[in-house]
N, C-alpha and C positions, 0 to 999 in steps of 0.2 A: 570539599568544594574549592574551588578557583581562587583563589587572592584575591584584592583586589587589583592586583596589576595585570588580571585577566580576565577580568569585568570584559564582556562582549560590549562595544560603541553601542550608543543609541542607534537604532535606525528603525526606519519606518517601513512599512511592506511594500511600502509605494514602488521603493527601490527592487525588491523580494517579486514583485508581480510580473515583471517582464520573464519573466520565466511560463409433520408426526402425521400423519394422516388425516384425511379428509374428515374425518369428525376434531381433530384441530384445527384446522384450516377453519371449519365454519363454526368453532366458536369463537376464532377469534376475527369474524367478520365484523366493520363496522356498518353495520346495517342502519343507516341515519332516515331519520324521516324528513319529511319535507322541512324547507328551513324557514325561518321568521327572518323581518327584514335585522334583529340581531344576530342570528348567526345560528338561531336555536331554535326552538317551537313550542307553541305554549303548552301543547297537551303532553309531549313528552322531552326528557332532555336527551341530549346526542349525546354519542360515540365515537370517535376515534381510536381505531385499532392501527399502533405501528408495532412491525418488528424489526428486530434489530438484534447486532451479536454484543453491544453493549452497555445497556440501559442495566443492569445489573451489577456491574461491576461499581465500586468503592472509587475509584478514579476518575471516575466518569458522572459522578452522581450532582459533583458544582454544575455540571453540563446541562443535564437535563434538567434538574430543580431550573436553574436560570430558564432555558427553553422552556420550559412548561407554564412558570411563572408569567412570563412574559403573553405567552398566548390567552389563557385564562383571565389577565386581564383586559383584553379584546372581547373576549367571548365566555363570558361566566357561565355558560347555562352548557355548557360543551363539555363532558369527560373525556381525558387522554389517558391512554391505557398503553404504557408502554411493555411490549412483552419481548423480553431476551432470550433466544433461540440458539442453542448451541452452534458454533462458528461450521465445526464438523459434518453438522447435519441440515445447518443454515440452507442450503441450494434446493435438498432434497424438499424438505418442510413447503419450501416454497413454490417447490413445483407441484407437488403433489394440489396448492391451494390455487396454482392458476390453472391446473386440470380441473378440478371443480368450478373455476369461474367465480371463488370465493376464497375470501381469506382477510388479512390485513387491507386498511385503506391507504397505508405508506408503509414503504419498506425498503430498505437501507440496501444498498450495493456498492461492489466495489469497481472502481471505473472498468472501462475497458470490456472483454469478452463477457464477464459474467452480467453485465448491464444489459448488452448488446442482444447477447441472445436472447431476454426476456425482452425487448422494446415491444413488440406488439400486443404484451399485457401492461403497458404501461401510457399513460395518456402525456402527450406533448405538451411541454411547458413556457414553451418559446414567448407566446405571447400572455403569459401569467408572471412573469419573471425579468423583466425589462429591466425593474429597479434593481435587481440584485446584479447585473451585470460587470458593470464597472468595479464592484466592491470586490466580487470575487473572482478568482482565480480557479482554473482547471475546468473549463467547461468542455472542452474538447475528447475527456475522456468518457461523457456523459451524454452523446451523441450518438446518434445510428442514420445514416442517410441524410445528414444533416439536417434533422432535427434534434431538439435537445429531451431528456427522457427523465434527467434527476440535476439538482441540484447540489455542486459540489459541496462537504462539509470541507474534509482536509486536504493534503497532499500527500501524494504515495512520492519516492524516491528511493532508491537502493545505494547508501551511502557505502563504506567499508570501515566500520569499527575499530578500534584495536586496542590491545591491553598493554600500557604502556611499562606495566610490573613485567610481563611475560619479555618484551622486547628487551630490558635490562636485566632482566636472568642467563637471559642469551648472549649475555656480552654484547648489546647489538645499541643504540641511539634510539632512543625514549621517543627523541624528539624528532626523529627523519622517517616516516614511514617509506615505506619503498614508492617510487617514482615511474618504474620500468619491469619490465618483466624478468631479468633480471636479477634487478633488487631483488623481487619478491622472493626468488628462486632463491639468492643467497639468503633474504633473512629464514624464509622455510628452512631449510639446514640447518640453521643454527636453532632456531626455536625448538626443530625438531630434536634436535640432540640434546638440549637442554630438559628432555621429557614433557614437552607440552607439543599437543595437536597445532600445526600451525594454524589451519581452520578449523571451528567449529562447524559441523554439517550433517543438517538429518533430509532421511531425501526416503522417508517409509510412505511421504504421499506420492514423491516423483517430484516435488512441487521444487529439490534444492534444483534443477534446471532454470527453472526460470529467475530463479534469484544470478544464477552464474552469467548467464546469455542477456540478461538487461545489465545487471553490475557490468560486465567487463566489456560487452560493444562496444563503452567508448573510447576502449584503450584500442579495438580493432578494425573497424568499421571506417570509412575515408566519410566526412562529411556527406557525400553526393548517395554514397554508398546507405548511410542510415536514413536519410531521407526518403531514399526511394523504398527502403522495409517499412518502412512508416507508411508510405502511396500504395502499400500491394505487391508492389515488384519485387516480388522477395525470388531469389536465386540459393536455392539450400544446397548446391552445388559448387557454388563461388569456394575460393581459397579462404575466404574469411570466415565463412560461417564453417565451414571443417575446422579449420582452427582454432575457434572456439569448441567447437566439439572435440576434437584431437586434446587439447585441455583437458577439457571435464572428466576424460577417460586418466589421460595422463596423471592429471595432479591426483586423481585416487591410487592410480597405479605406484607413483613413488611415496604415498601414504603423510602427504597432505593435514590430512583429515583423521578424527577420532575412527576408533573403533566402531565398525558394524555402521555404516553410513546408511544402510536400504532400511535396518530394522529400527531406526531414531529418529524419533517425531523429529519436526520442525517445530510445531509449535505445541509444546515449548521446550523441549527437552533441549532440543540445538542452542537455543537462547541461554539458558537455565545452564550449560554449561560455561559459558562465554561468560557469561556473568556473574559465575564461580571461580572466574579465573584459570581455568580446565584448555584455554588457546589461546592464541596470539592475535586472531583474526575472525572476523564474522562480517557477513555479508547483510546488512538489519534494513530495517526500515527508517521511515522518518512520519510515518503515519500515523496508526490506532493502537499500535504494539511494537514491542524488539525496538525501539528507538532511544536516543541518545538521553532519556529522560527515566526510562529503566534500565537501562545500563551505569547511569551515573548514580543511580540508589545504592548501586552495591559494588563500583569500580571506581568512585569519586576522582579527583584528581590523573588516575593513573586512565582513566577514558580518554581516548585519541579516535579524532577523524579523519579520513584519506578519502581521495577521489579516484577512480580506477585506474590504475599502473597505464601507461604508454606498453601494449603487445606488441602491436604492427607498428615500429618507426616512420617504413613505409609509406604508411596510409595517414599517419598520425601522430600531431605533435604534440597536440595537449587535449586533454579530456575533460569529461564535463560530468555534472551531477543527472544522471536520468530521472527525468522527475515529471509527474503529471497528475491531473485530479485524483484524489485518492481512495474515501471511501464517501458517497453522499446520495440523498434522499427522491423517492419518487413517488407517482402516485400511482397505485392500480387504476385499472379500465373499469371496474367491477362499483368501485367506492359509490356512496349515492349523496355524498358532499365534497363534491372535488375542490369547491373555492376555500372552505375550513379547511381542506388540505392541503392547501398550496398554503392559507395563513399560517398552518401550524409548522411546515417546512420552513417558512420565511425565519419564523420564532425559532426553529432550530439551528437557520442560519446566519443569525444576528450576531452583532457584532460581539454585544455583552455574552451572548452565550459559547461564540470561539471563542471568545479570549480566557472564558471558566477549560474548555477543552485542549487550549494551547499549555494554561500555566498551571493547571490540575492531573492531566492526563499524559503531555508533552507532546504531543501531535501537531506537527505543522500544518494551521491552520489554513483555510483557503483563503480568510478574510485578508485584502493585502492593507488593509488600516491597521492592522494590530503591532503594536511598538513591543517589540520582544527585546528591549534593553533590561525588561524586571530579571529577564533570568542569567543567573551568574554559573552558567555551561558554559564554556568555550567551544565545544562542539557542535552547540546547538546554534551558538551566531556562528560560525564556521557554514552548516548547512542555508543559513539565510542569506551567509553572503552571496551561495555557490548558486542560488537559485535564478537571478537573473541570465543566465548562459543555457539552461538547463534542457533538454530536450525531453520529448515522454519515450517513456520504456515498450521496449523491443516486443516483451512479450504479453503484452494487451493489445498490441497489432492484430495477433492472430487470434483464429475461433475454439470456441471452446470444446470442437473435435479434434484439431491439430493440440490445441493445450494438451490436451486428457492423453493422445497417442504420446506427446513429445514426455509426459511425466510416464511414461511407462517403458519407452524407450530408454531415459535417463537410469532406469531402475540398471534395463539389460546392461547398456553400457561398463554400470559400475561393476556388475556379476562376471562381465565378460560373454556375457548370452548373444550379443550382436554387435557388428561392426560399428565404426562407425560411417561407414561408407553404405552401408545397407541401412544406416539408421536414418541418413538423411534422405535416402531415397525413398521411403516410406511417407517423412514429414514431406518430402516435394509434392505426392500423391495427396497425399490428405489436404496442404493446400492450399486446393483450388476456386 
């Protein structure tokens, strides 16, 4: 851990905010009966069913005990049934339960397209949610047509990692990550020569694209330029977005990256290296996983954070954290106690139960009250400072048909299967 001469300052979020089949599905329906004016009914008691990828996990469990705690003593006569659905199969599970028109009464998403596409099984929470407004952060990813569809738990952000052991084996400064493109390029060399992977990267779902194309934008993209990918006006022909693609091909092509990139998970084999000390560089999160809080379990002190390299001088002189709502809760259309379930989301997204999911879990929480001076990471007040400036990421823009094409293009790319000049004319197509 950090000294104390690198104790992260006190500060407050205040600062941080300007930033299985259908016979599963219907058992795990909360089929509620009519309610009592407490919350419950005297002939029978209720149910709530959420799912989630992680009500199971050890890290995660101060989170929910808090949450559940807290609801329950609201509503005694209420059971909550949390059930943890494999991350992998999470979308599927859940589609197969809003094709039945049955399933869970809440269930967890993650901002952006995968919310999006579900919004029409999902009931609007605009005016159930007034009070949670100002406390939290990232609602904007939790939107479709401008209404709201979930309420945010954490923050997603694609910081850049680094092993500060690897960067001194390399003969290279511990303490200067690369700035520029460049840099990156000489520290890659070195690192590479020194027998470590500069990056680590598993890309077997397609998914290492979208960590590459939101990380590095903001070293490419002109202000006017990510705004307007953000509006819809996305140009997949522009010089900038080929350059980032021209990258992705490139930096595999001069061997960047570990061994076999198409056949190695992301999660969690890409991480699990990084965090074995196995590269120099990883592209993580600051959300639910891969963040600066499992990384420092097993990389303590020699854990360093960087903000995306300056590509295009050009277009750009300093860069910024992409960061936006991350993973947070909604309600099915189906539920037959929606106001218990906006209670029992409220209870998820309480202050006392982020602050168990910020200092148990490490996930930047959404709540912008929460004083993250208890944690003695450097990295992790590094990321709270970065947050104010922070704009949301490139690749929750798009639909979750253009996603699914652009991770399967990412694949060809690496193989050499397709250009990149035919890759992008494909994503132009898609979209529309």
């Amino acid at each position: 851990m950090p000294t104390a001469s690198t104790r992260i300052p006190k500060r407050s979020w205040v600062a941080a905010a300007l930033v299985a089949a259908v016979a599963l599905a219907t058992a795990a329906c909360g089929a509620a009966a009519p309610q009592s004016s407490s919350g419950g009914t005297a002939q029978q008691a209720q149910k709530l069913v959420v799912w989630d990828w992680h009500s199971g996990d050890a890290s995660t469990k101060a989170y929910y005990d808090k949450a559940k705690s807290d609801f329950e003593a609201k509503h005694p006569d209420v059971q909550v049934d949390f059930v943890a659905q494999p991350y992998d199969q999470y979308y599927t599970l859940l589609g197969t339960a809003i094709q039945a028109g049955k399933g869970p009464d809440i269930a967890m998403f993650n901002g952006g397209a995968q919310m999006r596409e579900r919004a029409t099984s999902l009931l609007p929470l605009d005016d159930k949610t007034a009070d949670l407004k100002d406390r939290l952060v990232g609602w904007d990813a939790f939107k479709d047509a401008g209404k709201t569809y979930a309420v945010p738990i954490t923050l997603q952000g694609f910081p850049f990692y680094y092993n500060k052991a690897v960067y001194k084996k390399a003969g290279l400064d511990p303490e200067t990550p690369p700035k520029t493109l460049a840099e990156l390029q000489t520290d890659c060399a070195a690192i590479k020569k020194s027998g470590n992977a500069c990056f680590n990267l598993g890309n077997k779902e397609g998914i290492g694209i979208e960590f590459f194309l939101s990380g590095f934008a903001p070293g490419v993209f002109s202000p006017a330029q990510y705004d307007a990918w953000l509006a819809g006006k996305r140009d997949w022909k522009s010089p900038e977005v080929k350059q980032i693609f021209d990258l992705w091909k490139k930096t595999n092509d001069e061997g960047w990256y570990n061994k076999g990139v198409n056949s190695t998970a992301m999660f969690n084999d890409q991480f699990t290296m990084f965090s074995g000390g196995k590269g120099g560089n990883v592209i993580g999160l600051i959300s639910d996983t891969a963040h600066w809080k499992s990384f420092d379990e097993f990389l303590g002190p020699d854990l360093g954070v960087y903000q995306a390299p300056v590509i295009d001088p050009a277009n750009v002189s300093k860069t910024f954290l992409p960061a936006e709502g991350g993973i947070g809760y909604g309600v099915m259309k189906w539920t037959k106690s929606p106001d218990l379930a906006v209670d029992l989301i409220k209870s998820l997204s309480s202050t006392d139960a982020e602050k168990q999911f910020f200092e148990k879990a490490g996930a930047i929480a959404a709540d912008k009250t929460i004083d993250t001076s208890t944690v003695d990471v450097k990295a992790a007040g590094d990321i709270v400072s970065w947050l104010p400036d922070s704009k949301p990421l490139l690749h929750t823009a798009l639909s979750a048909k253009t996603l699914d094409l652009m991770h399967r293009l990412s694949q060809q790319l690496i193989s050499g299967d397709v250009t990149v000049d035919a890759a992008l004319t494909q994503l132009a197509a898609s979209d529309k």
